[in-house]
C-alpha positions as CSV (number, residue, x, y, z in Angstrom):
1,X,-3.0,-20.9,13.0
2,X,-3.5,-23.9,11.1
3,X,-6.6,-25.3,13.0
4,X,-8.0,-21.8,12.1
5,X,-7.7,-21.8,8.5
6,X,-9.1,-25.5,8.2
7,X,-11.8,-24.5,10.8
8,X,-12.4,-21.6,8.0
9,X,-12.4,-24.3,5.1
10,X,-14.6,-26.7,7.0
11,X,-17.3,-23.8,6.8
12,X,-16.8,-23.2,3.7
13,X,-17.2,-26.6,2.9
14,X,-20.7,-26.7,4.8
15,X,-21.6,-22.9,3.2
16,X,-21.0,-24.0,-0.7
17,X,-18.2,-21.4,-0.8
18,X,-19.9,-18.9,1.2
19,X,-17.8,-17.9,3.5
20,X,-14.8,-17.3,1.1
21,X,-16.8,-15.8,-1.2
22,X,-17.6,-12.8,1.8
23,X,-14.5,-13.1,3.6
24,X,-11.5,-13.9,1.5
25,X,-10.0,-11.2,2.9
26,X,-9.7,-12.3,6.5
27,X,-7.5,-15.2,5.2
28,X,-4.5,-14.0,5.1
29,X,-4.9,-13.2,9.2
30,X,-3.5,-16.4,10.3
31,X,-0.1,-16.3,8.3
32,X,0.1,-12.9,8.9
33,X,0.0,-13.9,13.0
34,X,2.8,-16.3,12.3
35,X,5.1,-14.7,9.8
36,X,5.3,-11.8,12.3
37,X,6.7,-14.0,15.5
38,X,8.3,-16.1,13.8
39,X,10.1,-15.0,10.3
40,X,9.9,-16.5,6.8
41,X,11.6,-19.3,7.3
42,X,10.0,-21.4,9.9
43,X,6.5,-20.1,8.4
44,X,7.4,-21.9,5.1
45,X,6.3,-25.4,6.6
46,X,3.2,-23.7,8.3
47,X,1.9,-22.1,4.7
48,X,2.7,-26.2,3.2
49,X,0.4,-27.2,5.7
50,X,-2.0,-25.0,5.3
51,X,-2.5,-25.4,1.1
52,X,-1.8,-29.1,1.8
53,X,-4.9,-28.8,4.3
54,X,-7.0,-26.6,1.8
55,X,-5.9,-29.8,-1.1
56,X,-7.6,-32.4,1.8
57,X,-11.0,-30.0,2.1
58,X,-11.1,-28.1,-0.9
59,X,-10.8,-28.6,-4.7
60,X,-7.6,-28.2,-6.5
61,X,-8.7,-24.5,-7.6
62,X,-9.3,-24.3,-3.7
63,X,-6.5,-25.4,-3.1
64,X,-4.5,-22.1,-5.5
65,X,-7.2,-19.9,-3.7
66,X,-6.2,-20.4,-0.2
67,X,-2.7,-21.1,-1.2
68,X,-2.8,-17.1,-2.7
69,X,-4.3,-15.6,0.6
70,X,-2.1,-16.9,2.5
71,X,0.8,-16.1,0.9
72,X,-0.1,-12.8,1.0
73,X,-0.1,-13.1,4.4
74,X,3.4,-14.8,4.9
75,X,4.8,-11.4,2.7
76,X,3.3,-8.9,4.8
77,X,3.8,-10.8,7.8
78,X,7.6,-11.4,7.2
79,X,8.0,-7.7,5.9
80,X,7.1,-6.7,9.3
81,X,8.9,-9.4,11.2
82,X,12.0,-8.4,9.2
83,X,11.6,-4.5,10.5
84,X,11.0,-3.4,6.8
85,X,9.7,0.0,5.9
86,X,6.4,-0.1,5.9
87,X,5.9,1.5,2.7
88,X,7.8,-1.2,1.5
89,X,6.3,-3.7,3.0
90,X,3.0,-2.5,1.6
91,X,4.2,-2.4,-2.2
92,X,5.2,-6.3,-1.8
93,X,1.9,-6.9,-1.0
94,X,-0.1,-5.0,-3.2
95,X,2.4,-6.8,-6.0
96,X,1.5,-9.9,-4.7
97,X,-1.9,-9.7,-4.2
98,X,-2.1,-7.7,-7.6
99,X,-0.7,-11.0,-9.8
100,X,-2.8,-12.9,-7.6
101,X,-5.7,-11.7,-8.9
102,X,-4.4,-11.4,-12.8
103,X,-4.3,-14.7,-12.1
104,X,-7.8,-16.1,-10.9
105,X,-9.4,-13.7,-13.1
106,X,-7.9,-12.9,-16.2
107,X,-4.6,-15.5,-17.1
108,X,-6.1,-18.7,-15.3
109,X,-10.0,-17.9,-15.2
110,X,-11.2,-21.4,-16.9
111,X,-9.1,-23.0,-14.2
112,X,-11.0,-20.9,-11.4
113,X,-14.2,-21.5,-13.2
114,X,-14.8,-18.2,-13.8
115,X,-15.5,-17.8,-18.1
116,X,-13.8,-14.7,-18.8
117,X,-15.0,-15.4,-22.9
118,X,-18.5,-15.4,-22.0
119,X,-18.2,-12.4,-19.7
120,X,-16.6,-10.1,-22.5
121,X,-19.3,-12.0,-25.1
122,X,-22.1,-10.5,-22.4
123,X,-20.7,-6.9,-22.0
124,X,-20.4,-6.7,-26.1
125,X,-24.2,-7.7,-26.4
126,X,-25.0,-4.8,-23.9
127,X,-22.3,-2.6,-25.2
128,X,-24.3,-3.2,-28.8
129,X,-27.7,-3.1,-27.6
130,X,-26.9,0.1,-25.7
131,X,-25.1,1.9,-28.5
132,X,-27.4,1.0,-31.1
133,X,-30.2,2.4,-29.6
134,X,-28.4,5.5,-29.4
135,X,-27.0,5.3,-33.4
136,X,-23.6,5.0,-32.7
137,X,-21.7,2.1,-33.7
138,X,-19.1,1.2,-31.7
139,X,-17.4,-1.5,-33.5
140,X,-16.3,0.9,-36.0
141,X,-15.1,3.3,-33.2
142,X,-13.0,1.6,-31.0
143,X,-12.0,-2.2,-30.3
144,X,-14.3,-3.8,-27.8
145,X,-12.4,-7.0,-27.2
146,X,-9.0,-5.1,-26.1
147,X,-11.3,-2.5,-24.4
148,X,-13.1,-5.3,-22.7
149,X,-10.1,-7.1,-21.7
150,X,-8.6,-3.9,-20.5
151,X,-11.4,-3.6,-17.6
152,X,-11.2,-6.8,-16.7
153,X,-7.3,-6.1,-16.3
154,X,-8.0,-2.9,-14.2
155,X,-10.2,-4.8,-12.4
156,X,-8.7,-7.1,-11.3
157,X,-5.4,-4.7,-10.1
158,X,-7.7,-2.3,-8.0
159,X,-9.4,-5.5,-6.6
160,X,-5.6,-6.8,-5.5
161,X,-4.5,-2.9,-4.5
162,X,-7.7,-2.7,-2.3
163,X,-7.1,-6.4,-0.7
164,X,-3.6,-5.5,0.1
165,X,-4.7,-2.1,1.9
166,X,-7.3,-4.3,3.8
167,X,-5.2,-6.7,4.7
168,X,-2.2,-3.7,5.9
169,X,-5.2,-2.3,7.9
170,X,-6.6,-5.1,9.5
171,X,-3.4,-6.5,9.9
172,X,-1.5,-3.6,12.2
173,X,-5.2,-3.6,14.4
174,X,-5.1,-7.3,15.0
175,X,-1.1,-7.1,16.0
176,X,-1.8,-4.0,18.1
177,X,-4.7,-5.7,19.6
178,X,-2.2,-8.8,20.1
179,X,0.3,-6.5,22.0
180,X,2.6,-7.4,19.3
181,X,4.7,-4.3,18.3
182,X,4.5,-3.1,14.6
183,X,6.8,-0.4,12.8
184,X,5.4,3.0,12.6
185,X,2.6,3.9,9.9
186,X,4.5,5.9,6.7
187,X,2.1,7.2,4.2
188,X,2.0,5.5,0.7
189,X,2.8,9.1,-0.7
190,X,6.1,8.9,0.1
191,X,7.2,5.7,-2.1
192,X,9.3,7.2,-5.4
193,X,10.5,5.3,-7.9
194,X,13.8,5.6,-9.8
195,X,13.6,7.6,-12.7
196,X,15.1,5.8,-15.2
197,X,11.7,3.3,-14.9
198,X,9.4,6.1,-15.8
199,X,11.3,5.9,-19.5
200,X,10.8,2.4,-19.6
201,X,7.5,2.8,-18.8
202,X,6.9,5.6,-22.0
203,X,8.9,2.4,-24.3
204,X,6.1,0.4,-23.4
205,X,3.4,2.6,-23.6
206,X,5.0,3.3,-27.3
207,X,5.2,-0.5,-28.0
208,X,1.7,-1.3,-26.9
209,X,-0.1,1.3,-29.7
210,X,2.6,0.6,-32.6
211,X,3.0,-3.2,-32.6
212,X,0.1,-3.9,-34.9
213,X,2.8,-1.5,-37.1
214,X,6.0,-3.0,-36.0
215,X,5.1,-6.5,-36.8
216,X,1.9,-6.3,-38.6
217,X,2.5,-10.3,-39.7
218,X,4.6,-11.6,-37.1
219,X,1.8,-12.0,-34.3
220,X,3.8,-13.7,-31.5
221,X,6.4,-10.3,-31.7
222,X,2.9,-8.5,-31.6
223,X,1.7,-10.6,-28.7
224,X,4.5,-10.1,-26.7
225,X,5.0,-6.5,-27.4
226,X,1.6,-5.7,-26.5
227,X,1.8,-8.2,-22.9
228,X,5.1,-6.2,-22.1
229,X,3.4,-3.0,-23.3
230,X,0.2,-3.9,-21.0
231,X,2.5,-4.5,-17.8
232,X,4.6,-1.1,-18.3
233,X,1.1,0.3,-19.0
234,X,-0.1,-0.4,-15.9
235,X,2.4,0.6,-13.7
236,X,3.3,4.2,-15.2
237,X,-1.4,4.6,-14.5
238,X,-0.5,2.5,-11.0
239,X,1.8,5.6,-9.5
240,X,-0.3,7.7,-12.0
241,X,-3.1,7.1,-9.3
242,X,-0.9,7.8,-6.6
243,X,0.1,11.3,-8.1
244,X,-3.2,12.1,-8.7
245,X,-4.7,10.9,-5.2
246,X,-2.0,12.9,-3.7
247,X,-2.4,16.1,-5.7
248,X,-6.5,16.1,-5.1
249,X,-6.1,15.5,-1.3
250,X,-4.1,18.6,-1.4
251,X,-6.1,20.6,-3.5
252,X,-9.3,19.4,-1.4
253,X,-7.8,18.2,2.0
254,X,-11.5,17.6,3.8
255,X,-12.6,15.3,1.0
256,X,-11.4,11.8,1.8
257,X,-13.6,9.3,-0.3
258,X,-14.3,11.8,-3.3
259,X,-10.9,11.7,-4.5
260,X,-10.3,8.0,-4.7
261,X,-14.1,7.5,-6.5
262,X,-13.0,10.0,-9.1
263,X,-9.5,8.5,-9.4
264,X,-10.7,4.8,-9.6
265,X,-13.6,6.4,-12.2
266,X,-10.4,7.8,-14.4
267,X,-8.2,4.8,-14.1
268,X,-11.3,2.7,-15.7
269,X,-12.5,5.0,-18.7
270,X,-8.9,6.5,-18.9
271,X,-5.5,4.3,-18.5
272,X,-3.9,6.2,-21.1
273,X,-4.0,9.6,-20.0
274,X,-3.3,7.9,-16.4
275,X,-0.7,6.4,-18.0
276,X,1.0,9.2,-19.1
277,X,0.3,11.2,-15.7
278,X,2.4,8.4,-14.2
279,X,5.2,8.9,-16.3
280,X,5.1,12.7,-15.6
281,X,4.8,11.8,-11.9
282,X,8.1,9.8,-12.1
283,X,10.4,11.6,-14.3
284,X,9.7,15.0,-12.9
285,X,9.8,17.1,-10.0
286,X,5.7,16.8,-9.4
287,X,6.1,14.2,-6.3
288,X,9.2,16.6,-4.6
289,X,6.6,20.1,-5.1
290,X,3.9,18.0,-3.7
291,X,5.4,16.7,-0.9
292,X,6.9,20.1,-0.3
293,X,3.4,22.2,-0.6
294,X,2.5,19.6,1.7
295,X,4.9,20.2,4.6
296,X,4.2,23.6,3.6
297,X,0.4,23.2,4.5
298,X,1.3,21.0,8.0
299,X,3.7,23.7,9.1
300,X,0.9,26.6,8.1
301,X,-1.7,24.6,10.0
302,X,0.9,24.2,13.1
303,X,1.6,27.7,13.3
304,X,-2.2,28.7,13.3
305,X,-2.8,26.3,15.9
306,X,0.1,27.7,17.9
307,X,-1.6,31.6,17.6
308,X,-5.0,30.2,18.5
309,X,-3.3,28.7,21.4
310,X,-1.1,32.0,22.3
311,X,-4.5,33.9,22.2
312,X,-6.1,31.6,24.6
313,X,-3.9,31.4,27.0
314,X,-3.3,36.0,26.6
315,X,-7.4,35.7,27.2
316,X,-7.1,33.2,30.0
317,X,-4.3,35.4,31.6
318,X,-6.3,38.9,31.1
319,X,-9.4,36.9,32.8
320,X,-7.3,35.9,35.7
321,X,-6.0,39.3,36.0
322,X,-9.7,40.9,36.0
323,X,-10.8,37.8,38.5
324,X,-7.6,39.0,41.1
């Protein structure tokens, strides 16, 4: 597993970053292999080996990079060699691979050499040029850096929520192809969280858009009310997306990829209200009367599938009958 991450770094090296840049997530495979024969513990030495091999090949931001992936990997794969729920399992690396992205692109950009000042600089000048043209001025209408900033937030958590989900799926078709067995598939939709975290959630929500009024001169209790604020933000609109991609594939149940495009479209133009969908989703009965109508649909799906059956077989009887 080793030999074929540094094999992986050594064409890197010879691509000028091209080959992480298309297939980042395929590094996490490796650790992921290991993890799952052998536990967390003995793959703790393998995952030194292989940052201290991407620290020998790489640069020291390469070095973070790989390091990231493939402890990803060593999370899902020791969730599975621990028999975890999968759900479970899946949430610790979507977490994971979530702050890993903050990270790289929002907390420790410069370090990643990615300049996150002269990207929100850009998208103002556009934002300006656009809405000029148009007569509307949006400085006066809303504030473009925190607006800015929050994109570049929900960026990067649907980029880490999608990498997770690639690396669950390509994961469990590498170990069944491996002949390795893997726990059973549970559906995302059934994860619930306590209650009492939805009114946490609302707290920080109400922090975020009064600390300018709490504190209006104390700006480090501002800053840190609006970072907690952010963070409990973001995950009352993270099971906000989950209640709402659960309630449109039951309202349109042969529409797979609509659903998620219009969900990811709300989550970017709309935290708030996803925000406060979330902490609907969590502190009332929505998930238990979704869950329910959905049983409700499998069982009236069953039972037509049953008569369709029954009437086939009374039509093959009747044809035998006419054949004797």
């Amino acid at each position: 597993m080793i030999a074929i991450v540094g094999l992986a770094l050594v064409l890197d090296r010879q691509t000028a970053g091209l080959i992480y840049g298309l297939m980042s997530f395929l590094m996490p495979l490796p650790m992921i292999f290991y993890s799952v024969k052998y536990g967390a513990r003995s793959s703790w030495p393998v995952f030194a080996a292989m940052v201290l091999l991407a620290f020998m090949l790489e640069s020291l931001p390469g070095m973070f990079l790989i390091g990231g992936e493939c402890l990803i990997g060593l999370i899902y794969g020791s969730g599975i060699h621990a028999k975890q729920d999968s759900r479970r399992t899946l949430i610790q690396t979507m977490f994971a691979a979530v702050i890993y992205d903050l990270c790289t692109m929002v907390i420790f950009a410069d370090f990643f050499g990615y300049d996150i000042k002269a990207e929100m600089e850009a998208y103002r000048s556009i934002m300006n040029t656009v809405f000029t043209q148009t007569g509307v001025d949006v400085f006066a209408n809303i504030n473009v850096e925190s607006y800015l900033m929050t994109i570049f937030i929900v960026a990067a958590i649907v980029t880490g929520i999608l990498e997770a989900y690639v690396v669950h799926v390509l994961g469990r078709m590498m170990l069944r192809r491996l002949r390795i067995p893997v726990p059973p598939a549970v559906p995302l939709y059934d994860y619930y969280p306590p209650k009492w975290t939805g009114y946490v959630g609302i707290l920080g929500f109400i922090c975020y858009y009064s600390a300018a009024r709490i504190a209006p001169d104390n700006q480090v209790l501002q800053s840190a009310m609006q970072g907690i604020g952010m963070g409990l933000i973001l995950y009352l609109a993270f099971f906000g997306m989950f209640g709402m991609l659960l309630g449109m594939r039951l309202r349109f149940p042969r529409s797979r990829l609509a659903p998620v495009i219009a969900v990811l479209f709300m989550l970017f133009i709309a935290m708030s209200f996803m925000a406060l969908f979330g902490f609907l989703y969590i502190t009332t009965d929505m998930h238990e009367r979704m869950m329910a109508r959905a049983v409700g649909t499998n069982s009236d799906s069953s039972e037509e599938e049953t008569d369709e059956s029954e009437d086939t077989d009374d039509k093959t009887a009747d044809d035998r009958r006419d054949a004797d």
